[in-house]
C-alpha positions in Angstrom: 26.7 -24.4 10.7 26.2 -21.0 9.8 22.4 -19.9 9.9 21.6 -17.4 7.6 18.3 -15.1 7.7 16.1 -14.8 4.5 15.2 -11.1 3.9 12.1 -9.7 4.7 10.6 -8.0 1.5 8.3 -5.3 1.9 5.7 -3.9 -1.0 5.5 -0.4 -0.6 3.1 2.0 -2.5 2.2 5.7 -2.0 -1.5 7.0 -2.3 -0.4 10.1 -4.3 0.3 9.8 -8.1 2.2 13.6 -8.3 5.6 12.7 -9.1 7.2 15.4 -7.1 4.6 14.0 -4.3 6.0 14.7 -1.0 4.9 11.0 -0.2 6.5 9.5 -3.0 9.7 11.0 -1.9 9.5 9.3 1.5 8.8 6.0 0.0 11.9 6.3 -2.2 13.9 7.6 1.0 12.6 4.5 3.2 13.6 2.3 0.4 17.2 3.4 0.0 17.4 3.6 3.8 16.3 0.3 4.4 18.3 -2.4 5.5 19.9 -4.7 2.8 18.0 -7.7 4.8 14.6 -5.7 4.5 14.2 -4.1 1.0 11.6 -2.1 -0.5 10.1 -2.7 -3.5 8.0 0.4 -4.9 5.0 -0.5 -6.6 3.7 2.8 -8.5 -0.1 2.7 -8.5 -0.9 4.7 -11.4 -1.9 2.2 -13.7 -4.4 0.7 -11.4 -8.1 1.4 -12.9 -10.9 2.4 -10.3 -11.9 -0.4 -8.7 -15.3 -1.8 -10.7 -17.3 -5.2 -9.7 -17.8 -5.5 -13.2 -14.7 -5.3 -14.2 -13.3 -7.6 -11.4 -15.9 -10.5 -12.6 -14.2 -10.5 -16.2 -10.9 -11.0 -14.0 -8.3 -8.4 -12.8 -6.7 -6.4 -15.0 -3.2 -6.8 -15.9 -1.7 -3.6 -13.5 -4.1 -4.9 -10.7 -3.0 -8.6 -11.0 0.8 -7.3 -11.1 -0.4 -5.4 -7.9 -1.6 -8.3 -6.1 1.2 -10.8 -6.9 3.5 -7.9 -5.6 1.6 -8.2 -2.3 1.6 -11.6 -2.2 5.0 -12.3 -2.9 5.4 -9.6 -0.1 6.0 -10.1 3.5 4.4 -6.9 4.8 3.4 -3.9 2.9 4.4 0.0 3.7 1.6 2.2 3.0 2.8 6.2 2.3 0.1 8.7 2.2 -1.1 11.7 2.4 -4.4 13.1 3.8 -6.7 15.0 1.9 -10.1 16.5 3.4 -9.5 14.4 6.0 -9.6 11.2 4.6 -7.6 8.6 2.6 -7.0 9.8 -0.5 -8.8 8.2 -3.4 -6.0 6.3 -4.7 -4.9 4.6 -1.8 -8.5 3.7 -1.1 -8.8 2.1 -4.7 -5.9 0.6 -4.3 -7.1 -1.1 -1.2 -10.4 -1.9 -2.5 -8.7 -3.9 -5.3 -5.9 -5.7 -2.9 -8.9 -7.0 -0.2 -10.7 -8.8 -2.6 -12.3 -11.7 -3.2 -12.6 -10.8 0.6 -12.1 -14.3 1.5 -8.5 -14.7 -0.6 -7.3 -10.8 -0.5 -4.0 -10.9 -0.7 -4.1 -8.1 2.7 -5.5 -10.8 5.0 -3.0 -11.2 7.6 -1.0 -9.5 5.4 1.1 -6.9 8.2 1.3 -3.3 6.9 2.6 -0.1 8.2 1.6 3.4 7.3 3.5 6.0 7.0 1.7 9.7 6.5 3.6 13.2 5.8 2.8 15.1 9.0 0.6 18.3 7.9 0.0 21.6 10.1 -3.0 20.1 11.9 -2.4 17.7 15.0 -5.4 15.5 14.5 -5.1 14.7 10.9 -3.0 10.9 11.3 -6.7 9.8 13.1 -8.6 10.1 9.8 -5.9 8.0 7.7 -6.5 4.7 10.2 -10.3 4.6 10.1 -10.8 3.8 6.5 -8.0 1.1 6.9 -10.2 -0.5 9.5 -13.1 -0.1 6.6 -11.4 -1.6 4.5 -10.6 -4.8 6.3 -7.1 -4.2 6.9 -5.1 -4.6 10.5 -3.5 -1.3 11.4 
């Protein structure tokens, strides 16, 4: 009997919306890169509205729901970002305020998820990206 492996999807998504984004580009390169057992799937964040309590009692919006099934359906998720004032920029963050709730059934729990960040001139800038993903509730 021939045992053959299921592939192991992966949600990426970039935290810059630029289209000639520097970020974006190495999503799209790790995505045609990847191997045909572990494919990419690039979920572009743009439509995702800030993230609003009020909003998220009415029930998510379409893009976010689309963004959450994406994850679920995912086996880890690739996070591609850049930095800016030392910090995560706003649209990761939203984005990630929108995938960890309801805290107790966000589609991140135990979700796995790498980072990837576009190296800038500074040395110490990669420490600022990780903290807000501990904020946020997600395992770095």
């Amino acid at each position: 009997m021939i045992e053959t492996k299921r592939p192991v999807r992966i949600l990426g998504f970039a935290g810059s919306l630029r289209q000639g984004s520097y970020n974006r580009a190495l999503l799209r390169a790790a995505s045609e890169l990847a191997p045909e057992d572990m494919p990419i799937e690039i979920f572009d964040l743009l439509q995702i509205p800030l993230y609003n309590a009020d909003v998220e009692a009415r029930g998510d919006p379409e893009p976010v729901a689309a963004f959450k099934e994406a994850i679920r359906k995912a086996d880890a998720v690739l996070m591609v970002t850049p930095e800016y004032n030392h910090g995560v920029p706003g649209v990761m963050k939203n984005a990630v305020d929108w995938a960890s709730r309801p805290p107790r059934n966000a589609v991140l729990n135990a979700k796995p998820v790498a980072i990837i960040r576009r190296a800038s001139r500074g040395g110490w800038s990669s420490m600022s990206v990780v903290d807000p993903k501990r904020t946020c509730s997600v395992r770095v």
